[in-house]
C-alpha positions as CSV (number, residue, x, y, z in Angstrom):
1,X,84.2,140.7,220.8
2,X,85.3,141.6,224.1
3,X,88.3,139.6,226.2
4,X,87.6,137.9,229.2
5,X,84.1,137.3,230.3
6,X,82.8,135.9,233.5
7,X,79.3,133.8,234.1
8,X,77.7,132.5,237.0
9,X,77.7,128.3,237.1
10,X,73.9,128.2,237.0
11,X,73.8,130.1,233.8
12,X,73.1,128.7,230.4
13,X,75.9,129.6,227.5
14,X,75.7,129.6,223.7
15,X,79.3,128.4,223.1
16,X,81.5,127.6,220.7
17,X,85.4,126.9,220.0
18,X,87.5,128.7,217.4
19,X,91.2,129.2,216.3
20,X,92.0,132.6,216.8
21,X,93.9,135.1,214.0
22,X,96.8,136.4,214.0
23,X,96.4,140.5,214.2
24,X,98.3,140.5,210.7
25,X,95.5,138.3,209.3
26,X,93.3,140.3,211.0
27,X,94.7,143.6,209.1
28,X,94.8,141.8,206.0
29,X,91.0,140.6,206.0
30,X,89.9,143.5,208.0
31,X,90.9,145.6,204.0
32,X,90.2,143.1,201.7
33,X,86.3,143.6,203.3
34,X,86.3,147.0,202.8
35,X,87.9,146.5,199.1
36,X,85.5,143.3,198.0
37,X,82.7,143.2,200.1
38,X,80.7,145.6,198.5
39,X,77.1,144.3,199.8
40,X,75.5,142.7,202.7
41,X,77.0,142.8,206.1
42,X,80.9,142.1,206.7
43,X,82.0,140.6,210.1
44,X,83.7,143.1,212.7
45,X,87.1,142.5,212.5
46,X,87.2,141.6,216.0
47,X,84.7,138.8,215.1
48,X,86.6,137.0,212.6
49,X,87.7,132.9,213.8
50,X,88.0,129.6,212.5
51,X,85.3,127.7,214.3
52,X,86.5,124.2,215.6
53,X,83.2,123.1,217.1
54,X,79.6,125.0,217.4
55,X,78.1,123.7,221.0
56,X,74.8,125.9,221.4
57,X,73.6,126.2,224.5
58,X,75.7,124.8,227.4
59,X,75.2,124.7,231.4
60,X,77.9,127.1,232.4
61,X,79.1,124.3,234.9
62,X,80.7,122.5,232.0
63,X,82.6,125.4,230.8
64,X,85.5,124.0,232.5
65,X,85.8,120.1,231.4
66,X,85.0,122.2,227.8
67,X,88.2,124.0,228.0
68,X,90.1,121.1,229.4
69,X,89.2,119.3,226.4
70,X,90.3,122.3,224.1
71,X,94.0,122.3,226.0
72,X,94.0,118.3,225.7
73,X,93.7,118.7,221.7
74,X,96.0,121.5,221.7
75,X,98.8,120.3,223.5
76,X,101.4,118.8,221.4
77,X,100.2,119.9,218.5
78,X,102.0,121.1,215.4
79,X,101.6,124.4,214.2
80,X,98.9,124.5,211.8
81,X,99.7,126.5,208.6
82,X,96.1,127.6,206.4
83,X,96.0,130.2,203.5
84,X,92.9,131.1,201.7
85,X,91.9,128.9,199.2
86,X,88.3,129.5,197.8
87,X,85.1,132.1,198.3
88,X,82.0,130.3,199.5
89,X,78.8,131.4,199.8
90,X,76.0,129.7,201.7
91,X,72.4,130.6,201.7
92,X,73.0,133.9,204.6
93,X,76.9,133.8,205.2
94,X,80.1,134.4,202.2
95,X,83.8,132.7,203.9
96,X,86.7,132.3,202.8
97,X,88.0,128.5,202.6
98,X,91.2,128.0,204.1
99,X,93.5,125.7,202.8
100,X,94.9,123.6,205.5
101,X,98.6,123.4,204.7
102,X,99.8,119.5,206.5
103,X,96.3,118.6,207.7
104,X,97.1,119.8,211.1
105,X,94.2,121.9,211.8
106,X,91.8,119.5,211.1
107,X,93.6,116.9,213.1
108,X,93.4,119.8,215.7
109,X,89.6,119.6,215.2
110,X,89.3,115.9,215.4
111,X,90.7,115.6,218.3
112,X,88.6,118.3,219.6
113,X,85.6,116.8,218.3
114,X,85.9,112.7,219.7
115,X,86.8,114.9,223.3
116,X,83.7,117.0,223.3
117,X,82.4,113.4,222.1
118,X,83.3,111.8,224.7
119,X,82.1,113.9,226.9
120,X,78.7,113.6,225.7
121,X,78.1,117.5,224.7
122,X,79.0,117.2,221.0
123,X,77.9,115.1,218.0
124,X,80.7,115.6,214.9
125,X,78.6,116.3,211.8
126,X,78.8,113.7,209.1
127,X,80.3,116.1,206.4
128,X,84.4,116.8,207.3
129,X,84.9,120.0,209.2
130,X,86.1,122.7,206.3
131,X,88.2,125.5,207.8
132,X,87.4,128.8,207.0
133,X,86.6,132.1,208.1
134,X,82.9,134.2,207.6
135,X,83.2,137.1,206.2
136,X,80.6,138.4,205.7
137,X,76.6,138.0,206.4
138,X,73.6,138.9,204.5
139,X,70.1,138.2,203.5
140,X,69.8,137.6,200.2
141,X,72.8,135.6,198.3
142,X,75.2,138.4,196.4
143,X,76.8,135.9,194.1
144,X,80.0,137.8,194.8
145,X,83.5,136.7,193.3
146,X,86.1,138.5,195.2
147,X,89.7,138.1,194.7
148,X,91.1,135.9,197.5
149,X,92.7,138.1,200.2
150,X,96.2,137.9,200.2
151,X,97.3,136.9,203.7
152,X,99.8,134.1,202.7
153,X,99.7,131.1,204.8
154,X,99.1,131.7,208.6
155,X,99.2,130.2,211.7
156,X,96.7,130.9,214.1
157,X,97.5,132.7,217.5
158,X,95.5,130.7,220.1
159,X,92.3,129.0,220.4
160,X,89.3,130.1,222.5
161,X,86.2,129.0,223.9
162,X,83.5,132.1,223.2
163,X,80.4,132.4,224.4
164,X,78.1,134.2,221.9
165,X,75.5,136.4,222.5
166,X,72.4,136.7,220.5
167,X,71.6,140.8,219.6
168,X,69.4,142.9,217.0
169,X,72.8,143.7,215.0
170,X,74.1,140.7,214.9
171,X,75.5,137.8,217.3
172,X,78.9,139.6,219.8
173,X,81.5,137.5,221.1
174,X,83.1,137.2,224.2
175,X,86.3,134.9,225.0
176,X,85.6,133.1,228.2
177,X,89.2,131.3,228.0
178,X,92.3,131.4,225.2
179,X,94.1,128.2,224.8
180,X,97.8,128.0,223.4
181,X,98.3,125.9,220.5
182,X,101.1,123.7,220.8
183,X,100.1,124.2,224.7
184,X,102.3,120.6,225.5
185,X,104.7,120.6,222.8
């Protein structure tokens, strides 16, 4: 992940919004991979998020009503607090479930998701958002069952929008704009 990118308004961006970690968490997770993850393909430290809202590709034109909607949900909002909870594998990806202490980073994401709504660039999936972080990627399923890193309850440091760019290693990220939580408050 790199920090501030730029783009041109006529180009097309595969986006998405995250809550960023805090470089603690990041230290934390960053050995517990090296420790646990013992197959597959772990997620650069400088990778790891919790996704708020997956938007694919996006008209770079609307980057900015995208990020307005980010502040909007940010602003006022308490801090949220989210410890690991569970390990979770899916079919290519292993995450750690965060437990969202108070409910405020889903709130956080609700908010985020009727705005992106509204605006006609976002459909909220059916199934409740589930905070978590990917750890780690992989082909076949390794039916691991790691401890649960030990980064005691968190709060995140920012939010982001990221633009995501597709490679032969493996998708990089790029922070087009960093949002503060609790922006209005």
């Amino acid at each position: 992940m790199s920090s501030t990118a730029s783009v041109g308004d006529d180009e097309r961006l595969r986006l998405f919004l995250a809550l960023q970690l805090p470089e603690a968490t990041l230290d934390v997770l960053s050995r517990w991979q090296d420790e646990h993850l013992t197959t597959g393909r772990p997620v650069a430290r400088d990778a790891l998020h919790v996704t708020l809202a997956f938007l694919g590709s996006r008209p770079a034109a609307e980057l900015a009503a995208i990020v307005a909607v980010l502040r909007e949900a940010a602003a006022g909002a308490a801090p949220p607090g989210l410890e690991p909870s569970a390990w979770r594998e899916t079919r290519s990806v292993g995450m750690v479930v965060l437990r969202d202490d108070g409910g405020e980073a889903a709130a956080l994401a609700g908010r985020l998701h009727d705005g992106l709504a509204r605006l006609g660039i976002y459909r909220p999936e059916a199934r409740p958002w589930l905070p978590h972080v990917t750890v780690l990627r992989f082909r076949q399923r390794p039916r691991l069952e790691p401890p649960l890193p030990e980064t005691g309850t968190f709060v995140p440091s920012g939010a982001a929008a990221y633009l995501s760019r597709l490679h032969p290693s493996g998708a990089r990220y790029e922070v087009l704009e960093r949002v503060s939580l609790n922006a209005g408050g």
